[in-house]
C-alpha positions in Angstrom: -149.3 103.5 -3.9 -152.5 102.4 -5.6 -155.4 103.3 -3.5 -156.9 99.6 -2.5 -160.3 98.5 -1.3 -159.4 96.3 2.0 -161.6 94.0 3.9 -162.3 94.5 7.4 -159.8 91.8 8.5 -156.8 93.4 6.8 -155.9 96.4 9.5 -157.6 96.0 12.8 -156.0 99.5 14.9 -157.4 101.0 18.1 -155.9 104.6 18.7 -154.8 106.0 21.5 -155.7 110.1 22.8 -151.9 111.1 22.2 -152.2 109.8 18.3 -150.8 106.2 19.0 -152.1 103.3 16.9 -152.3 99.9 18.4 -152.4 97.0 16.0 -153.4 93.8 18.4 -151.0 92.1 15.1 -148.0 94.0 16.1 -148.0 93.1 19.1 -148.5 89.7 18.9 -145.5 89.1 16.0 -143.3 91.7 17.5 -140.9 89.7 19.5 -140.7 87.2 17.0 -139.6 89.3 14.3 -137.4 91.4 16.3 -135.6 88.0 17.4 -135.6 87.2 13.7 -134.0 90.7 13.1 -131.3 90.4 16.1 -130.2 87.0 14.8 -129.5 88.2 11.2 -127.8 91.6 12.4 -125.5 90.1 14.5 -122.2 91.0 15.0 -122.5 93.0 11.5 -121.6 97.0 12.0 -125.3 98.1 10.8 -125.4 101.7 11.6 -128.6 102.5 9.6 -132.0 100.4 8.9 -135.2 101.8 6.8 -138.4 100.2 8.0 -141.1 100.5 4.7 -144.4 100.8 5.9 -144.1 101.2 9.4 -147.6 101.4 10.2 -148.5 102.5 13.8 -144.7 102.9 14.9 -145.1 99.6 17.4 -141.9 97.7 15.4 -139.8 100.2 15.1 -139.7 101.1 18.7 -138.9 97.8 19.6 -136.4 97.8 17.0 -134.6 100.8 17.9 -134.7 100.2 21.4 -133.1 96.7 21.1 -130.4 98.6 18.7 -129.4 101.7 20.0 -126.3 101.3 18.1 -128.8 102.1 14.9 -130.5 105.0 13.8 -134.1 103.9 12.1 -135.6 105.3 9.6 -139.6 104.6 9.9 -141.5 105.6 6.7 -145.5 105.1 5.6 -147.9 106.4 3.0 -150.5 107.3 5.6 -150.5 110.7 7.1 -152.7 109.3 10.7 -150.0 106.3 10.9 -146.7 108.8 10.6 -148.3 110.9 13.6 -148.8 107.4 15.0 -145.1 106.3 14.4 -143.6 109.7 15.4 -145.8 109.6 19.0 -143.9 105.8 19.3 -140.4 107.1 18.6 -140.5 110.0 20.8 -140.1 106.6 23.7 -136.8 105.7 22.2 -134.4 106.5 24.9 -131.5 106.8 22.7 -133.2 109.3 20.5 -132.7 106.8 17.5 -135.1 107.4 15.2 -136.0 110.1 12.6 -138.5 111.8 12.0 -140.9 109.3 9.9 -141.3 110.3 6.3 -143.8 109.6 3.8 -142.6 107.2 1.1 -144.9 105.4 -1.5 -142.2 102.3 -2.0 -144.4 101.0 -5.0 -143.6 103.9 -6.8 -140.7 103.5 -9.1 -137.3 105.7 -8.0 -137.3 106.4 -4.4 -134.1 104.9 -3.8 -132.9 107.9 -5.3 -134.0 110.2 -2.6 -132.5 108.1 1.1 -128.8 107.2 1.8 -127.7 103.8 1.0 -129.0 101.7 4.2 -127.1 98.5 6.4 -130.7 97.5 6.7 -134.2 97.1 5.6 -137.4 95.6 7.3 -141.0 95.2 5.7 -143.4 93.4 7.6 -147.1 92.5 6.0 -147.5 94.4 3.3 -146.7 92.6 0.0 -150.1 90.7 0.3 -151.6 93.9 0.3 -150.5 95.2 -2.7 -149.9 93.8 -6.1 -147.6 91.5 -8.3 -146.0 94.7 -10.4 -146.1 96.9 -7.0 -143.9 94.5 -5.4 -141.7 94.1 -8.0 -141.0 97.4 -8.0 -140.5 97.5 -4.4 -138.0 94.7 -4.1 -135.8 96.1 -7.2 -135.7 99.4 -5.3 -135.0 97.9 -2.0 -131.9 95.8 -4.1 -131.0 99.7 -4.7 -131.7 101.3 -1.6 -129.2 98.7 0.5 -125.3 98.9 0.8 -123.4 96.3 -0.8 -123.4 93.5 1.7 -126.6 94.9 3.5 -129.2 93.4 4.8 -133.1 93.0 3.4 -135.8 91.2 5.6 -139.4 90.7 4.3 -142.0 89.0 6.8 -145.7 88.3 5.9 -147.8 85.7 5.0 -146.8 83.8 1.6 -148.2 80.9 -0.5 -146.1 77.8 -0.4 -145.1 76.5 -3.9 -148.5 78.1 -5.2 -150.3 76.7 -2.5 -152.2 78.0 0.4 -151.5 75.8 3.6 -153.6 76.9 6.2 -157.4 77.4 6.4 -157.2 80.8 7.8 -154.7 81.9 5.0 -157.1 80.6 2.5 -159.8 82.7 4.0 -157.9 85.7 4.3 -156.8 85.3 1.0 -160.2 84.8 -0.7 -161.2 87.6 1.4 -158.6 90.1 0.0 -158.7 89.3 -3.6 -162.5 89.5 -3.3 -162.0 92.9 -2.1 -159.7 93.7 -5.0 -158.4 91.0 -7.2 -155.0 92.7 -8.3 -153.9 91.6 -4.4 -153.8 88.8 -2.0 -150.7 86.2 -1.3 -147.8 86.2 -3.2 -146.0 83.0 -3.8 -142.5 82.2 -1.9 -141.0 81.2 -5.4 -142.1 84.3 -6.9 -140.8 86.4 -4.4 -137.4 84.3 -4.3 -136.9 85.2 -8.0 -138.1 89.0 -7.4 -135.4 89.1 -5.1 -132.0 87.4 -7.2 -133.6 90.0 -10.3 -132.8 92.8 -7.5 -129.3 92.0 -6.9 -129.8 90.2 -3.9 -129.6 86.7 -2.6 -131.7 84.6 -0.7 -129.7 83.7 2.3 -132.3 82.2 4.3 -136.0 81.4 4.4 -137.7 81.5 7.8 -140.8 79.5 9.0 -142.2 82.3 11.6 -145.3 82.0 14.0 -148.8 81.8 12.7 -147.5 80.4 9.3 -145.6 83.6 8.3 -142.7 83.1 6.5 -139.6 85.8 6.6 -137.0 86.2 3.4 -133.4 87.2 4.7 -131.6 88.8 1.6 -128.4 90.6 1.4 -127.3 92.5 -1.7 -124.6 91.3 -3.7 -122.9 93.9 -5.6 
């Protein structure tokens, strides 16, 4: 992953003595994303899921404590946030998640190198990155999932090019000031990034704090 420059606003953590990260944004979108995730797994026999950039850990506890039945895969680029995560999944009473590896999922091939997965979350990062960098992310998460699996993407997103809320326009001027290769991709854009990764839209999700969350499955 490109190095980027971020403003202040982009990754607010406090950590813990024991290594934990808290993000205060984790915890406040946690239950609605793992609601999101428990409606869209349902009664499907997921026995894997991959979360990309897992950042402190916070989701995928929740996650794997909610779906014991699953053994999660976290994953991050950042060597203080996989001590984080790993410090989080040591909680899971089942034992249900691996140790977190390091995986740059901008980069092109690394579906190559994990097991076809049931499952895939990303939460707020494609605004953080840029246009080719997701790209390349979605067409190796089209990869990376089973046929029939299932691919969910939550963040904050333009609307038809537009941004709809004044804090979204601020954070957005704020991050392409910072670096002007990022910021907010559009939904349509992302729609089509997706059916170009063997995967179809199956639903688009209005989420809390206008956050929007693509449900995909792959085709074929």
């Amino acid at each position: 992953m490109t190095e980027r420059t971020l403003p202040p606003t982009a990754s607010v953590t406090e950590k813990t003595s024991d290594g934990r990260l808290i993000m205060p944004a984790a915890l406040r979108n946690i239950t609605a994303i793992s609601d999101l995730v428990a409606q869209v797994i349902d009664g499907e026999a997921i026995t894997n899921a991959l979360e990309i950039a897992s950042g402190t850990g916070q989701h995928i506890l929740h996650h794997a404590k909610r779906h014991p039945e699953i053994t999660w895969q976290p994953t991050d680029v950042d060597e203080e946030r996989i001590t984080s995560i790993n410090a989080y999944a040591a909680e899971a009473p089942e034992g249900n998640i691996l140790t977190a590896q390091y995986l740059d999922a901008t980069k092109p091939g690394w579906s190559d190198s994990l097991p076809p997965q049931g499952l895939i979350v990303l939460v707020n990062l494609l605004h953080l990155i840029s246009t080719p960098e997701a790209q390349t992310l979605i067409r190796e998460v089209g990869k990376t999932l089973k046929v029939g699996g299932t691919f969910v993407l939550y963040g904050p997103f333009m609307r038809g090019g537009e941004l709809t809320s004044d804090g979204d326009r601020q954070f957005h001027a704020d991050l392409t000031a910072a670096d002007p290769e990022i910021g907010y991709k559009d939904d349509f854009d992302v729609t089509d990034m997706i059916h170009a990764s063997g995967m179809s839209l199956i639903s688009l999700v209005e989420m809390p704090a206008n956050n929007l969350a693509f449900v995909a499955r792959r085709d074929f």
